[in-house]
N, C-alpha and C positions, 0 to 999 in steps of 0.2 A: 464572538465567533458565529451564533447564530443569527446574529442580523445581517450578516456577507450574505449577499445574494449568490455565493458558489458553494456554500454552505449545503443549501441540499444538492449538491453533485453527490456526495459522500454523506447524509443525514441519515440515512438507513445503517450506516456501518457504524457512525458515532455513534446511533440511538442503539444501536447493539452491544458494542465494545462501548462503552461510557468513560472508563479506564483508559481507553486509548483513544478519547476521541481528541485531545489536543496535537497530538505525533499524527493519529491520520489524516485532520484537517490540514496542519500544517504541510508535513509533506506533498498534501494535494495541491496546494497552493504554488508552493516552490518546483514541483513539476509542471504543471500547466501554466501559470501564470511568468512564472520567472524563467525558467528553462526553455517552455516553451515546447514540452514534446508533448503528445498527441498520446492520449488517452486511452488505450487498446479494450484493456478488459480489467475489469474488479474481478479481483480472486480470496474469498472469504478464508483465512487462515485460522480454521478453528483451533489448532496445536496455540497459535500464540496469542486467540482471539483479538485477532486483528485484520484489517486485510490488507491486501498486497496489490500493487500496481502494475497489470501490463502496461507498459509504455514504451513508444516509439520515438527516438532522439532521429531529431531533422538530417544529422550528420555521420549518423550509421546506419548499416543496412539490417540489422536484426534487433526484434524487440527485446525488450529488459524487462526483468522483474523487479520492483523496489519495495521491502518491506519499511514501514514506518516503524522506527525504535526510540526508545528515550534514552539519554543517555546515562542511565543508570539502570537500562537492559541488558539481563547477560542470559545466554544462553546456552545449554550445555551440549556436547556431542550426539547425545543420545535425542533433543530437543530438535535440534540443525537434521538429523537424520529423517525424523517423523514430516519436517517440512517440506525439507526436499521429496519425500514420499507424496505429500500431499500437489507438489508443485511439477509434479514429476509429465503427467500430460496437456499444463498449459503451452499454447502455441504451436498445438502439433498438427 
């Protein structure tokens, strides 16, 4: 993973979240690389120490937000609230 030269696009957040640094590289991967949308903004999600991806899809007109999860991530309502707290003025 750290020999990809896209590696540091996102090496600041892996070197932070260590735990999640395989779901954030990957996911970074499969959105720019494969997908193919455009990069907007990194948003450091301390609640899931993780971060989160603005990004912009070629074939809509409003950005997304994509958190990286594993899939043996679960998170509870009270979790999900704190987030969206946290995510509540990206893109404004």
């Amino acid at each position: 993973m750290e020999k990809n030269p896209i590696y540091n696009d996102v090496k600041e957040y892996c070197e932070k979240y260590p735990l999640q640094s395989y779901n954030i590289f990957q996911t970074y991967l499969d959105l720019y690389l494969v997908k193919k949308y455009e990069i907007k903004n990194f948003i450091d999600v301390k609640e899931l120490k993780t971060v989160a991806f603005e990004v912009k899809n070629p074939k809509e007109d409003n950005n997304s937000i994509v958190i990286p999860v594993g899939v043996n991530d679960s998170w509870s309502i009270e979790t999900l609230n704190e987030i969206f707290k946290e995510l509540k003025n990206v893109s404004r």
